[in-house]
C-alpha positions as CSV (number, residue, x, y, z in Angstrom):
1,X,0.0,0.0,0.0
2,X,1.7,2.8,-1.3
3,X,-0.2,5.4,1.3
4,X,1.1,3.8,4.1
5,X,4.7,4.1,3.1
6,X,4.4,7.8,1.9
7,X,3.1,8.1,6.0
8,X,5.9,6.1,7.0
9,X,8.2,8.5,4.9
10,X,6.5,11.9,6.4
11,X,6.6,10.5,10.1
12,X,10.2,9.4,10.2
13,X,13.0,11.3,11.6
14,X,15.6,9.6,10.4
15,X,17.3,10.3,7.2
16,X,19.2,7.4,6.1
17,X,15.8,5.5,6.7
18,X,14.1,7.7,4.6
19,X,16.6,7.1,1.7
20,X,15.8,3.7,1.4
21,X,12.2,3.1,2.2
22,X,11.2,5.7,-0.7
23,X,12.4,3.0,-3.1
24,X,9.3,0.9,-2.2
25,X,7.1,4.4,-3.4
26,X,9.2,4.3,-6.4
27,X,9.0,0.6,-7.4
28,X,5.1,0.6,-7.3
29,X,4.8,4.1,-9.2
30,X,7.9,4.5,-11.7
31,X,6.8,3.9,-15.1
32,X,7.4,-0.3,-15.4
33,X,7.0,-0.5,-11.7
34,X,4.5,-2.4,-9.7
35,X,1.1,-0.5,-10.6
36,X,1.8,-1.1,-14.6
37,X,3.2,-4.9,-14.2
38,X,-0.8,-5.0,-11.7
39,X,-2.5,-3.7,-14.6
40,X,-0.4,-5.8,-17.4
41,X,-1.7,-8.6,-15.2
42,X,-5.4,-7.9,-15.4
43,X,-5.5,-6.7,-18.5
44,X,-4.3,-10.4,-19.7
45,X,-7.0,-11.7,-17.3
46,X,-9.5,-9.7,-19.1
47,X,-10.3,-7.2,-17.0
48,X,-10.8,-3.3,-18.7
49,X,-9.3,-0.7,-17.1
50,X,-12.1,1.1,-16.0
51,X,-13.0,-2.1,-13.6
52,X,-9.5,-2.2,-12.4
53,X,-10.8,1.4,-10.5
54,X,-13.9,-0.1,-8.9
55,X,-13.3,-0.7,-5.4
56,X,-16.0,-2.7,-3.3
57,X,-17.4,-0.4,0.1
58,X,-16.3,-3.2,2.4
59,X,-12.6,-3.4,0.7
60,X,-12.4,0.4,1.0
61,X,-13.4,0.3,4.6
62,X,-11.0,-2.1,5.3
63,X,-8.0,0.0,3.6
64,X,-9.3,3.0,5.4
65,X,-9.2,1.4,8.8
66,X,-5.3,0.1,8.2
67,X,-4.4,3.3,6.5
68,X,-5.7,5.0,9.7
69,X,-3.4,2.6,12.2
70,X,-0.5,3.0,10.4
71,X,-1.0,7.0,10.7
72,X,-1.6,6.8,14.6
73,X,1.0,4.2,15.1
74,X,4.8,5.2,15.7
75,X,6.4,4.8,12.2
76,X,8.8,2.5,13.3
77,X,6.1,-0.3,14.9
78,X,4.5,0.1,11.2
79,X,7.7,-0.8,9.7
80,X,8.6,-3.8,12.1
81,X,5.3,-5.1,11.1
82,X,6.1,-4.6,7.4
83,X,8.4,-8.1,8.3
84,X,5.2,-9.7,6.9
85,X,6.9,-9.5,3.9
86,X,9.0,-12.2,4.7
87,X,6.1,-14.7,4.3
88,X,4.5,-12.7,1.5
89,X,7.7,-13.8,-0.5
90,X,6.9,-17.7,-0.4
91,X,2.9,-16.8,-0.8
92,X,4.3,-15.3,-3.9
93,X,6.1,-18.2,-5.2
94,X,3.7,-20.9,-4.5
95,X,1.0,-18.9,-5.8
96,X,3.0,-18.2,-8.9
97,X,3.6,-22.2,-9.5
98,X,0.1,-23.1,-9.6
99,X,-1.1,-20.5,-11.2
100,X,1.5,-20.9,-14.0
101,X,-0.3,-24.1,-14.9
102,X,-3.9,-23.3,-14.3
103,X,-3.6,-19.8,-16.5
104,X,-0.6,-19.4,-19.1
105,X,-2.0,-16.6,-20.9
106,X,-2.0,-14.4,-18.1
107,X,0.9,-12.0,-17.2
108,X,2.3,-13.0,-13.9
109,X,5.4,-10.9,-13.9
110,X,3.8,-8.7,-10.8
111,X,4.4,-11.8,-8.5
112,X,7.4,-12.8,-9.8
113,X,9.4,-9.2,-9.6
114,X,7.0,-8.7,-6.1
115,X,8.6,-11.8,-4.1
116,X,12.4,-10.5,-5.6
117,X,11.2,-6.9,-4.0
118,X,9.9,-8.5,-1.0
119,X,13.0,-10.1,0.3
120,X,14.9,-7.1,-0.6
121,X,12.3,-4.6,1.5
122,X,12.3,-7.3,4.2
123,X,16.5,-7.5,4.6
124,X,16.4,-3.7,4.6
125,X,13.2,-3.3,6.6
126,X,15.0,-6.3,9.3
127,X,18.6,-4.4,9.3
128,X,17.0,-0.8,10.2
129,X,14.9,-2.5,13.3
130,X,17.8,-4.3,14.5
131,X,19.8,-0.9,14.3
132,X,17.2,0.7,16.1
133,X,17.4,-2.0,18.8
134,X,13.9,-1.9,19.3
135,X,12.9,-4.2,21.8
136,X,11.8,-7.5,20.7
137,X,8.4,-7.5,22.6
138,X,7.8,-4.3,20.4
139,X,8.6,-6.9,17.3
140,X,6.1,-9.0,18.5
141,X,3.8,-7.0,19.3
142,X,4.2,-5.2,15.7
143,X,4.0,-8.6,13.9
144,X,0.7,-9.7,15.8
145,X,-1.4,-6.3,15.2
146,X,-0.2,-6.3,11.8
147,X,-1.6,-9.4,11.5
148,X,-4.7,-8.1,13.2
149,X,-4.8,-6.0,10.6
150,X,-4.5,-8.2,7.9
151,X,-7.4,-10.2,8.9
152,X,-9.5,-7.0,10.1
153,X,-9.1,-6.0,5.8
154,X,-10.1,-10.0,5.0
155,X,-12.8,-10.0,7.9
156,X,-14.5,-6.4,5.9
157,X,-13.4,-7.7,2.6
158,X,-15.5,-10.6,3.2
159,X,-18.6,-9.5,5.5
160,X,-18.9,-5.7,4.9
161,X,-22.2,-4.6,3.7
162,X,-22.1,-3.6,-0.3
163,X,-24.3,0.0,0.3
164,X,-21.1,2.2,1.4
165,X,-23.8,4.3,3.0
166,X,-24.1,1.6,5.6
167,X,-20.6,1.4,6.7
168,X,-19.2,3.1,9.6
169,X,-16.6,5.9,9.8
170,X,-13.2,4.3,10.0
171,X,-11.9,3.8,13.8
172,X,-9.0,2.9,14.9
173,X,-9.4,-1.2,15.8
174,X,-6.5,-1.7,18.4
175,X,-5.1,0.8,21.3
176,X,-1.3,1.8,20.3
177,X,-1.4,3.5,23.0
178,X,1.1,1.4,25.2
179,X,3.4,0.9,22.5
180,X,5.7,3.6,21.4
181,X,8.9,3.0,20.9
């Protein structure tokens, strides 16, 4: 989600960070990057462009409500739960296998440049937390709300009413109170 790491860029202090985590902007938005190679891959799935834009209320919500965390959490608990990334890799490549099989005329080269990117951002994302010596119950804790989170998004996704009318106003799910860092 690009959003959440332009908030991460505006809410960090720390320059060298900074230098580095803008390449994840870059990679999604530079011409080539990871929003063309997304709509390469629908388009060779059949979907139009103008579908590509429609979003379901319940799938908005749900990016609404994680967006909103990740601006009232410290930057760097966001980042330490960005080590999801590490699984997201192998989802990437097992999904890739099968669906190699099941669908060769569909454009897959998002996956297969996303799981390269995603050990790459996870190394980085894993070297800068263990340089900031947080403290590994702050790891922990990142890894479990972002996992929270993750579910919160499939939980909407999957439940949340159609009518967008019918939705309440994002709110912040879990108390980040007690965890700054």
């Amino acid at each position: 989600m690009m959003r959440k790491d332009c908030v991460i860029l505006a809410n960090s202090e720390d320059h060298e960070f900074r230098k580095v985590w803008v390449k994840r902007v870059i990679d999604s938005q530079a011409p080539g990057g990871g929003l063309d190679q997304w709509r390469t891959m629908c388009v060779s799935a059949g979907i139009q462009p103008l579908e590509m834009l429609e979003v379901t209320p319940g799938a908005k919500h749900a990016c609404d409500n994680y967006l909103n965390q990740c601006i009232n959490t410290h930057w760097k608990l966001v980042v330490a739960g960005s080590l999801s990334q590490i699984r997201a890799a192998l989802n990437h490549q097992k999904k890739c296998d099968t669906w190699y099989d099941f669908y060769p005329t569909i454009d897959w080269s998002y996956f297969q440049v996303r799981k390269e990117q995603a050990k790459e951002d996870s190394q980085r994302c894993l070297e800068f937390i263990e340089q900031w010596e947080l403290h590994p119950d702050h790891r922990t804790t990142a890894a479990r709300l972002k996992k929270q989170l993750m579910d919160a998004i499939l939980d909407d996704c999957e439940i949340a009413p159609r009518d967008p009318d019918s939705l309440p106003e994002p709110t912040p799910r879990f108390n980040f109170e007690n965890h700054s860092c």
